[in-house]
N, C-alpha and C positions, 0 to 999 in steps of 0.2 A: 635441137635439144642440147642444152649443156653437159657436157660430161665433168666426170670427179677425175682428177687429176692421181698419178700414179708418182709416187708412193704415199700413202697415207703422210698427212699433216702430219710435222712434231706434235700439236696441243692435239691430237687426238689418237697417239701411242697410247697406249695401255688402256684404254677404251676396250670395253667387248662388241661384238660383232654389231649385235640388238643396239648398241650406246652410238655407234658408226652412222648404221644405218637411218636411226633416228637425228643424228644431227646432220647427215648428207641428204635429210628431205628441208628442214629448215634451212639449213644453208641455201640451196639450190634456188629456194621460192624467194629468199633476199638475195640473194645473185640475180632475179631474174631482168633482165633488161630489153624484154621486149615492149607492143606498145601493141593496141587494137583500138580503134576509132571507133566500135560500136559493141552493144551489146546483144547475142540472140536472143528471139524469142522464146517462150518454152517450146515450142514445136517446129523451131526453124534447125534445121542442120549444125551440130553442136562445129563442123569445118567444113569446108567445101567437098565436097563428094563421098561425105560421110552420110553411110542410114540412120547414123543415129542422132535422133533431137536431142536439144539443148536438155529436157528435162528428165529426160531418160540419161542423159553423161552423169548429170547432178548426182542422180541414183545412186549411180553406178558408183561412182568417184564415193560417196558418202558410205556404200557397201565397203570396199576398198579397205576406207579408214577403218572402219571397223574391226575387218579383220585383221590390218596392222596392230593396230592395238590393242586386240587381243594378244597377239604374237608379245609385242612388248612386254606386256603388263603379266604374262607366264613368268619370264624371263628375269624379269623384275623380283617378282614374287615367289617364284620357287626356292630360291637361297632362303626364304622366311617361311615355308613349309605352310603356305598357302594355298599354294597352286602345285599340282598333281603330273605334269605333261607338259611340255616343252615340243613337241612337234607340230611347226607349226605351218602356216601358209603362205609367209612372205615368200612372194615373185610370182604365185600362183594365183593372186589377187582376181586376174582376168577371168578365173572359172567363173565370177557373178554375170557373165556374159550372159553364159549359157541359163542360170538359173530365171534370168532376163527375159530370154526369150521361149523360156519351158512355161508351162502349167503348173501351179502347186499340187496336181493333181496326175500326174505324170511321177509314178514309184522312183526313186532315184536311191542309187548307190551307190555313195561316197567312197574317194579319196578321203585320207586325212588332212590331206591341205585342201580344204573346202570351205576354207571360213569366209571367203570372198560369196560362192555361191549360196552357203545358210545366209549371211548378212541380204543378200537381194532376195532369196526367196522367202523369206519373212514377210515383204513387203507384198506377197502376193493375198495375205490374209488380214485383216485388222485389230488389233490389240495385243500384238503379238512383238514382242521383247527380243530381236538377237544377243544384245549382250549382256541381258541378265542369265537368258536361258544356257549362254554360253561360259558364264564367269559361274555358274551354279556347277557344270558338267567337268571345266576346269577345277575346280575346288571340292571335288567328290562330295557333291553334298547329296543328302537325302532327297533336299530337293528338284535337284535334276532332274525337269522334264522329260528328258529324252530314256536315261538309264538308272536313276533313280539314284546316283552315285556311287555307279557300278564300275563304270571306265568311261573316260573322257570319248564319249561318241558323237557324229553327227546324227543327229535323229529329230525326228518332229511327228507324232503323229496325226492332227490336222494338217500337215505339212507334206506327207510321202514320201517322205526319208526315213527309212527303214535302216536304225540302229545297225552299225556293226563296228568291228573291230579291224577289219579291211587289213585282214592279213594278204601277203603278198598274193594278188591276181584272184583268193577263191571268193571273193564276189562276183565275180563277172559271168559262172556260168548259173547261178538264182538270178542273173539279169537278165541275160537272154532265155533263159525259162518264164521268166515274170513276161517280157513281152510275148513270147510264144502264148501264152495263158491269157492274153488279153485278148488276142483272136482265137482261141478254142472255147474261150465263155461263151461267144458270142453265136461259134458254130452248133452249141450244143444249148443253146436257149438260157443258159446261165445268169442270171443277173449281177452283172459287174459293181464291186464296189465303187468303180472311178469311170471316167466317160466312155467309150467304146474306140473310140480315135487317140485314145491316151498312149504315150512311149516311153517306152522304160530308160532310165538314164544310168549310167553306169561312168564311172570315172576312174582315174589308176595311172604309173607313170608309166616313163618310157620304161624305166629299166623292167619292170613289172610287166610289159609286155611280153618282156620274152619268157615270162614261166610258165608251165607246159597246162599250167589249170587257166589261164589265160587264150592259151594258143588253141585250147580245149574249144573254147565258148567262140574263137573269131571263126575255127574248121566248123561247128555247129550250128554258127549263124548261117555262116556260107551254105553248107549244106541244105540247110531250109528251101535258104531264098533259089538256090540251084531248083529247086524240084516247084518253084512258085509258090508256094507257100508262105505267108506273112508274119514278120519278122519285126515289127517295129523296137529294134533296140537304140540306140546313140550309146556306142562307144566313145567313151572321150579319154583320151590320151593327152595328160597333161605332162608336153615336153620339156622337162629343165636339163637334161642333157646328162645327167648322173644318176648313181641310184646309190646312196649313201656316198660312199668316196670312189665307186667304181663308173669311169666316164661310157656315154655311150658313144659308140660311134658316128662323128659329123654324118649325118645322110640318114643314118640308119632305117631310123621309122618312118621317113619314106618312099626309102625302098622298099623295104618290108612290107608296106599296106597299099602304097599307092596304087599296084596294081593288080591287088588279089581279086581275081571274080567275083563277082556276087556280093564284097562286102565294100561299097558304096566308099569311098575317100573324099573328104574335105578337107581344107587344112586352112587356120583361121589364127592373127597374131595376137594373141592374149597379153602378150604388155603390151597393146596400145589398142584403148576404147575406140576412139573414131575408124580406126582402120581396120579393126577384128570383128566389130560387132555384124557387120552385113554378110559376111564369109557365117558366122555361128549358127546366123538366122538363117543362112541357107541348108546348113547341114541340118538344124531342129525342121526345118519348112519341110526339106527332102523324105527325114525319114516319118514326118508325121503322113505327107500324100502317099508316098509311094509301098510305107510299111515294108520297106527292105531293112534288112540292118546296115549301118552308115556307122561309118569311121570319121571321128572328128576330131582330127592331128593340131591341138590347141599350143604352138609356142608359148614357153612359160622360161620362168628361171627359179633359182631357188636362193634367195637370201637370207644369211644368218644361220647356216648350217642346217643339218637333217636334224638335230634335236640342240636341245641344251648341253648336254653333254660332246658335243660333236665341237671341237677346235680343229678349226679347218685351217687355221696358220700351221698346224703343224704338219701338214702336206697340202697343201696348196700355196703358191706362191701371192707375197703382195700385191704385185702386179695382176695377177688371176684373179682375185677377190676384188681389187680395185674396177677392175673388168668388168665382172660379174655385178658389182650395184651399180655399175654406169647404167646399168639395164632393168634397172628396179622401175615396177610398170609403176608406180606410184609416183615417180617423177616426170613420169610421159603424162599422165592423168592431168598433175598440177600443170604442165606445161601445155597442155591441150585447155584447160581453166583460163589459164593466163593468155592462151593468143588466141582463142575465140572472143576473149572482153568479158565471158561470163561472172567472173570472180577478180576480184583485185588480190595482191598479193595478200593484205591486211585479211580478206577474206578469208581465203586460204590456210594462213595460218591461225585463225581464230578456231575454223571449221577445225582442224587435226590438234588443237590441242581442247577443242570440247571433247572431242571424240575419247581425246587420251583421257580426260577426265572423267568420263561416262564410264570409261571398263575401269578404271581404275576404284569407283564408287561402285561399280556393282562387285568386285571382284572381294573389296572389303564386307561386304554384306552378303555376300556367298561365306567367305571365312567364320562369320557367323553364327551362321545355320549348321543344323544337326547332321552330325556325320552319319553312316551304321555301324551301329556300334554293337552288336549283336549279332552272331552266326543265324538265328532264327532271321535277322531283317537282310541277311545278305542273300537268303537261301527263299528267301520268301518267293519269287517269280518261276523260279527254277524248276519244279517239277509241280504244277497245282495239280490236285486230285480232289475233284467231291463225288463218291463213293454213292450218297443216295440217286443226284445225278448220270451218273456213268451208268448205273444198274440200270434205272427205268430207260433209259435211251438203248442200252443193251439189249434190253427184253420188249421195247417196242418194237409192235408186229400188225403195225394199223395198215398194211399193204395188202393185204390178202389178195385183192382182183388183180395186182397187178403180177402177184406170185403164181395164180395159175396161168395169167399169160404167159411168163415167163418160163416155165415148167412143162406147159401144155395140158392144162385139166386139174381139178381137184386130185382125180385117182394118179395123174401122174407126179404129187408132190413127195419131195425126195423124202418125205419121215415117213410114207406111205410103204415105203421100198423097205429091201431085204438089205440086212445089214452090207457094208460095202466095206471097201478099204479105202483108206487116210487121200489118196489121191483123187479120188471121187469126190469124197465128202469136203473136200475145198473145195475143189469147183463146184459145188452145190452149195454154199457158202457164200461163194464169190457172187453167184446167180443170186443170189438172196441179197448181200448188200449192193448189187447195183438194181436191184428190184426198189430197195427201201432206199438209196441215196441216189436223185437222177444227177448230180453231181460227182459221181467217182467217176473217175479213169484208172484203166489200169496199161500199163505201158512196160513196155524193156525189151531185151532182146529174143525173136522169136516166139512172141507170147500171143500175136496174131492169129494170123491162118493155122499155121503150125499146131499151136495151142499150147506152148514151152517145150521143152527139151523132154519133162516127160506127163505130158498132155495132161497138167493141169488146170490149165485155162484154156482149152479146148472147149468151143462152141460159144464163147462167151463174145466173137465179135460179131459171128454171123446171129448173135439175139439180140446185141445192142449198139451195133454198129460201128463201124470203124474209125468216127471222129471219136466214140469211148474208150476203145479198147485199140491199143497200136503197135505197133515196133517203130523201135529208135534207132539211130546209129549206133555201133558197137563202141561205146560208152561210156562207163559207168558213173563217170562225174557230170557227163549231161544228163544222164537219167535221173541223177537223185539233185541236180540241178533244175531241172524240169517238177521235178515234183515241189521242191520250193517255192518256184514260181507260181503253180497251178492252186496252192495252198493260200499264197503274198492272196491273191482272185477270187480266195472263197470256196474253191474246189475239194474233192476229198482224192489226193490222188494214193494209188497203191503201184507203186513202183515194185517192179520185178528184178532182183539181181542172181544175174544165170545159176552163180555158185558163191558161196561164202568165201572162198579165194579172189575171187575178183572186185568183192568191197571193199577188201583193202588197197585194190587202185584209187579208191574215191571215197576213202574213209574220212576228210575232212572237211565232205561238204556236208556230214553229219557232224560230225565233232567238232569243226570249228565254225559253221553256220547254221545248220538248221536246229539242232539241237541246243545252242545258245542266246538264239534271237528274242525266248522269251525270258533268258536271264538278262542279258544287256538292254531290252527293251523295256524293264520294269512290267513284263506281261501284256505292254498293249500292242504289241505285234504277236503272231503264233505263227508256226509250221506245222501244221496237222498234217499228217500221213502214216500211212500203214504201208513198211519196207519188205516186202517177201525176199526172203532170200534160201533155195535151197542149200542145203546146207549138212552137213558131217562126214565122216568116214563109211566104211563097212557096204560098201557096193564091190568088193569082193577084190579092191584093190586096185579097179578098172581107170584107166585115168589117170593114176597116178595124185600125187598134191592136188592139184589144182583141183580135180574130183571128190576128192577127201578130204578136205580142211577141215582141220576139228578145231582152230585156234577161235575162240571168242573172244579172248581178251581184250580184241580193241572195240568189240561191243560193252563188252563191262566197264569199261574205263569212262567210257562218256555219260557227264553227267546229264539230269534229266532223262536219258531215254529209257525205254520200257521194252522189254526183250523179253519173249515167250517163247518156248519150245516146245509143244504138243510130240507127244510117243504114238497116238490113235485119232482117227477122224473124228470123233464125235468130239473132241477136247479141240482140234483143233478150229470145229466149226464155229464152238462157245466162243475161243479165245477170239476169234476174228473179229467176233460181234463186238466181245468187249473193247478191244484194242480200236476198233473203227467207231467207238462210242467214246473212248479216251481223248481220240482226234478231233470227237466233235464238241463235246463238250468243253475239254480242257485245253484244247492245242494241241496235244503232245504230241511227239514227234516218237515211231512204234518200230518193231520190226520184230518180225516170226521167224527164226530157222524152221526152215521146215527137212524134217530128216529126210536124205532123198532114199533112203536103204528101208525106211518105214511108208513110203508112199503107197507101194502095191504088196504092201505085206497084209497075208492074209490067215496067216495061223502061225499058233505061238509055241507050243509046245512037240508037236509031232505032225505032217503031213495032212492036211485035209480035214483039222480042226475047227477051223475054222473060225478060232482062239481070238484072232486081229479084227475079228471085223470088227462094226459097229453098226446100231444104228443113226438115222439123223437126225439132231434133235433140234424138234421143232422151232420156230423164227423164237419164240418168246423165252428161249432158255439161252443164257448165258454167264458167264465166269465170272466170278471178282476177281481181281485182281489182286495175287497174291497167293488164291486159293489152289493147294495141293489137292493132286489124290492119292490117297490110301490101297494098299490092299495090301487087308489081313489088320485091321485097326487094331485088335485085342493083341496081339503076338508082341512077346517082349524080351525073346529070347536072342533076338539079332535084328535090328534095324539098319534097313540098307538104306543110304539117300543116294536118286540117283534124277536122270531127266533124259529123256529122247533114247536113243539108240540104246542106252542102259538100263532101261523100265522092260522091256522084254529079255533082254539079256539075264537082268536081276530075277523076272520071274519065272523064266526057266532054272537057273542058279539053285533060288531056294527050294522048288523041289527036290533037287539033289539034296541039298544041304538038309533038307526036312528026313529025307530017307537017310543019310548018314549018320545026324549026330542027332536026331529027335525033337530038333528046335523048330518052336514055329517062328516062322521068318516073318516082318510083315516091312515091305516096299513102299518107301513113299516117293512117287514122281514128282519134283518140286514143281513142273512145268513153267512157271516165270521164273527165270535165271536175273532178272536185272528190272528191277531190284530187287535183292533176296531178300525173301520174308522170314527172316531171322526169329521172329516168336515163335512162326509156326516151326521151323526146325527146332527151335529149344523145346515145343511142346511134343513133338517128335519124340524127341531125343532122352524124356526125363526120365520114364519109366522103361528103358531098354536095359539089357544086362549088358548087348554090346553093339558095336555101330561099326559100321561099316560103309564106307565112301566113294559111290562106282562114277565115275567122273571120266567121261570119254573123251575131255580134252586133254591138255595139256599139261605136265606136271606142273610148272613155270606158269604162274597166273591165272589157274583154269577155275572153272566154277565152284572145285572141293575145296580151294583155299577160301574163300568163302566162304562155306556150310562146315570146315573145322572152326573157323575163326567166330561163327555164331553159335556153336557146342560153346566152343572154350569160353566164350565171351558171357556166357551163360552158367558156367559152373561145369557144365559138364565133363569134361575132358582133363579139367586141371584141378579139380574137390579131392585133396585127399581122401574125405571120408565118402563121396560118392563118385570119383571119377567111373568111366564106363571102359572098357578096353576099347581100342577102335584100331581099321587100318584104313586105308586109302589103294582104292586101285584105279588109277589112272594112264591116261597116254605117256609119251616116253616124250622128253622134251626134244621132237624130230621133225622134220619133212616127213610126209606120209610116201613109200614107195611106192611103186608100181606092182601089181599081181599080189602073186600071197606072201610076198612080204611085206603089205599092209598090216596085217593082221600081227606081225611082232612087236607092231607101234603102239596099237591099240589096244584096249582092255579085251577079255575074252570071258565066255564065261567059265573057262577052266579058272582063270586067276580068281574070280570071285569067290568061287569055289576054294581055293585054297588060300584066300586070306579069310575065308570063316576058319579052315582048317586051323590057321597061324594063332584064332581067338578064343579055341575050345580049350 
């Protein structure tokens, strides 16, 4: 193979990388001075001792171009406010390898440097455009197949490339969930949307290895396949040896993978077709028979920097960069063209400047087309709700025979029973929705045999067995990575997180994947799920933080999700139905705090009241979404808003308060925190003399800034001629302590009490 000589030509100073790059492939293919005395057939070996046939290299070689020039034609057209994204694929070309020897039907989750593999697997379906659909997605147009000109994504859905934004490494554990879910469909009679022998594809660089959401998914494969269990993932690690301007270590990755238990090593040369393609097929061959998860260590390079913005003259040397496209797979490709006989030089360059001309014609007719130009078309996938749909799915209760099986008897169904407390009446819930959905799973840690930490899913595996109902590894980004994937399958999964402290280990495989998938996907991908997580303060201090977290705020922050907090079991039974009707209908992606200081509470006012109970209300009765409850609707003397641990607080409070100063108080539990039904507070809020705001989170972010913000936003709070007086009693912006100094953190009901004081 010819190399480019070091230092850069005079005639091609002051050239950019992209302008280099492009004229050291022309150069090359008229430099080239070999000779081949015949030409292969389509099916003879594209070199001697290569798997790959002649008509398969063509392919390949033609994917290749593709995705070059796409790369150019960014580069090109970005300075003209065209084109949108500049990270591109040159040196990584060789991923079409693998796209080669995959399925269109095998889920895959992109790298950004993929445009080698989109360009080949297009070719696995008919009439199907890579570089329109890619010059559309570059130019954020509307009509971007993939993201509807949402961000430059790789995505297809006839395709199984599943949209994303392929922040560093948190794709990889919705991969290894996606494939875990292709064998639990199968265990549990599930009808698969894609074949039953299908493997989840997963891609990502060196450097991106080493991040600990990464390291997460390779210790969770392993773990699987460790216990026998099938794993069909393909990790692919595309090596270019840096990760923006930070090098990796010569060896590194594999050392690193070569010889970790369980998780299968291949390693296969992606700048050169003839030589890499039989190493790829072996590692796709490996993990399709075996269904282990398999490491597939794909040598790459990276040419023309990490984006457009990236001037790598300015720390790398000439010499290095000169180097570095000596190794550009696209000059091995032309050189493999050239001394097989397949292509004459004349060919060659005919082929890469059609190509150039194809993105270049589609990239102007992408610029074209209609951008969003409107907050309603941008927000349009983002959170769907149809209200008459959600309800009837809600209130369907077409199960009956299989509710008494489940319960043991008509007399023994749980609305038949004596009211119970909030801990009960979920798990009679839970027994209800996997009555009505033979598709839910519910999973996390200790939620098995056990029955949770405090035996709210008790009895739920020995009734529907243990391929339904399981424990994980101690977690929490494989758990709610696991429910992504069981979701990618069709499934309805309900992921368990021990405590509200510990979602913040793993808060971004909600907020920056599952909960985005159907913004970036234009809606035709979903993550359906319903996330339990117990959850708040006021267990007497026990535990300390990590038992008391009162912080919601990085629940409230993400958009799209739907967050309920039930104060009582019969609310929380509704909210379950709805929330698991949200998931089925709309996608959406849910999660319930459930208070764990209200689980086994059973009286509210004075000992052996028996104040907390409830009944359970029957399979057909369930919540809108959005909808508050009241008590004491007519009272307009003090309106308190409040939600979970503050709804009983509050109505012991206003007893005093009503003995005090003669006011009737009336409480309203907003129960859905996210997203706040803002009417219904202003409707709250209009006819009150004063308000008052019991908010057990957080001063800093918590739910009350929110429910002031839709007073004021309303008139209420700021109308000279009708403002209301109001205060706010909330947490102290702290870590929760240990023992009874919990309780200085948190709101009490003395404070309630004396911020009515503060309003008389």
């Amino acid at each position: 193979m010819t190399s480019i000589q070091s230092p850069i030509p005079a005639r091609m100073r002051g050239l950019n990388r992209a302008e280099i790059c492009d004229v050291n492939f022309s150069e090359f293919v008229r430099g080239w001075n070999g000779r081949s005395d015949a030409k292969p057939a389509p099916d003879d070996a594209i070199l001697d001792g290569s798997t790959l046939d002649a008509r398969g290299f063509r392919e390949l070689f033609e994917s290749q171009l593709v995705s070059r020039h796409l790369d150019l034609m960014a580069r090109v057209l970005r300075v003209q406010n065209k084109v949108f994204y500049t990270i591109g694929s040159s040196g990584h070309e060789g991923n079409a390898m693998v796209a080669r020897a995959t399925r269109h039907t095998d889920p895959a989750f992109l790298h950004y440097r993929s445009g080698g593999f989109m360009a080949e697997r297009f070719r696995k379906l008919p009439g199907m455009d890579p570089v329109m659909d890619s010059a559309l997605s570059f130019a954020a147009s509307k009509d971007d197949p993939a993201s509807g000109g949402r961000h430059k994504v790789w995505g297809s859905k006839p395709l199984w490339v599943l949209p994303q934004t392929s922040t560093i490494a948190s794709h990889l554990p919705k991969a290894f969930g996606t494939a875990v879910a292709i064998e639990q469909g199968k265990r549990i009679g599930h009808q698969l949307p894609i074949p039953g022998d299908s493997i989840a594809i997963c891609s990502f660089g060196d450097a991106s290895s080493n991040h600990a959401t990464a390291q997460t998914a390779f210790n969770a494969a392993a773990w699987t396949a460790y216990q026998k269990l099938p794993a069909p993932v393909l990790f692919v690690c595309e090596d270019n040896g840096i990760g923006i301007s930070v090098k990796t270590p010569d060896g590194w990755v594999a050392r690193n993978f070569a010889s970790r238990p369980d998780l299968d090593y291949f390693a296969a040369d992606g700048l050169d077709l003839a030589n890499g393609y039989g190493d790829v097929q072996k590692a796709v061959e490996h993990c399709r028979r075996s269904r282990r998860p398999t490491f597939l260590h794909l040598r790459t390079t990276r040419i023309m920097g990490h984006a457009g913005t990236d001037f790598e003259i300015e720390w790398r040397s000439l010499e290095e960069l000169c180097a570095v496209e000596a190794t550009d797979p696209l000059l091995r490709s032309a050189a493999i063209a050239l001394e097989s006989g397949l292509m004459s030089k004349d060919e060659v360059l005919a082929l890469y400047e059609q190509t150039r001309a194809k993105c270049f014609a589609a990239a102007e007719d992408a610029d074209r087309r209609p951008r969003l130009s409107s907050l309603q078309e941008v927000m349009a996938p983002l959170a769907p709700y149809s209200p008459a749909a959600v309800a009837k799915e809600a209130a369907r209760a077409d199960y009956d025979k299989r509710r008494e099986e489940v319960f043991g008897g008509t007399g023994k169904l749980p609305e038949k029973q004596a009211p119970r407390h909030m801990a009960i009446q979920i798990n009679n819930a839970l027994h209800d929705l996997f009555a009505k959905y033979p598709e839910t799973l519910l999973f996390g840690e200790d939620v098995a045999q056990k029955g949770g930490v405090y035996t709210v899913t008790k009895g739920l595996q020995k009734t529907f067995g243990a391929r339904r109902v399981f424990n994980t590894l101690l977690d929490e980004t494989v758990i709610l990575g696991l429910a992504q994937g069981y979701a990618n399958m069709g499934m309805l999964p309900l992921p368990e997180i021990q405590y509200l402290a510990y979602f913040h280990n793993a808060a971004d495989q909600i907020r920056g994947e599952a909960a985005s998938l159907q913004f970036f996907s234009n809606d035709q991908y979903r993550n359906p799920m319903v996330v339990r997580i117990a959850s708040l303060g006021y267990q007497r201090g026990f535990g300390g933080h990590f038992h008391n977290d009162n912080s919601i705020t990085a629940l409230r922050d993400i958009p799209g999700l739907v967050v309920g907090c039930p104060s009582r079991g019969d609310d929380a039974a509704t909210m379950l139905r709805t929330l698991a009707a949200l998931a089925k209908v709309d996608g959406r992606v849910c999660a319930l705090l459930e208070p764990i200081a209200l689980y086994m509470a059973k009286d509210l006012h004075e000992a052996g009241d028996g104040g907390w109970l409830t009944e359970y209300p029957a399979p057909d009765q369930a919540m809108t979404l959005g909808e508050g409850r009241v008590y004491g609707e007519e009272h307009e003397d003090l309106v308190v808003f409040t939600f979970g641990n503050g709804v009983p607080m509050s109505l012991r409070a206003a007893r005093m308060i009503e003995a005090k100063h003669g006011w009737k108080v009336r409480v309203v539990d907003l129960r859905w925190l996210v997203p706040l039904n803002d009417a219904f507070i202003r409707e709250q809020g209009a006819g009150a003399k004063r308000i008052l705001v019991v908010d057990e989170g957080r001063r800093s972010a918590g739910v009350g800034e929110g429910i002031i913000t839709a007073l004021a936003e309303g008139g209420l709070l700021n109308d000279a001629a009708g403002a209301r007086p109001f205060r706010r009693v909330v947490g102290a912006d702290t870590f929760t302590p240990l023992a009874g100094a919990a309780f200085l953190v948190i709101p009490s009901e003395e404070e309630i009490i004396a911020a009515a004081d503060s309003l008389a």
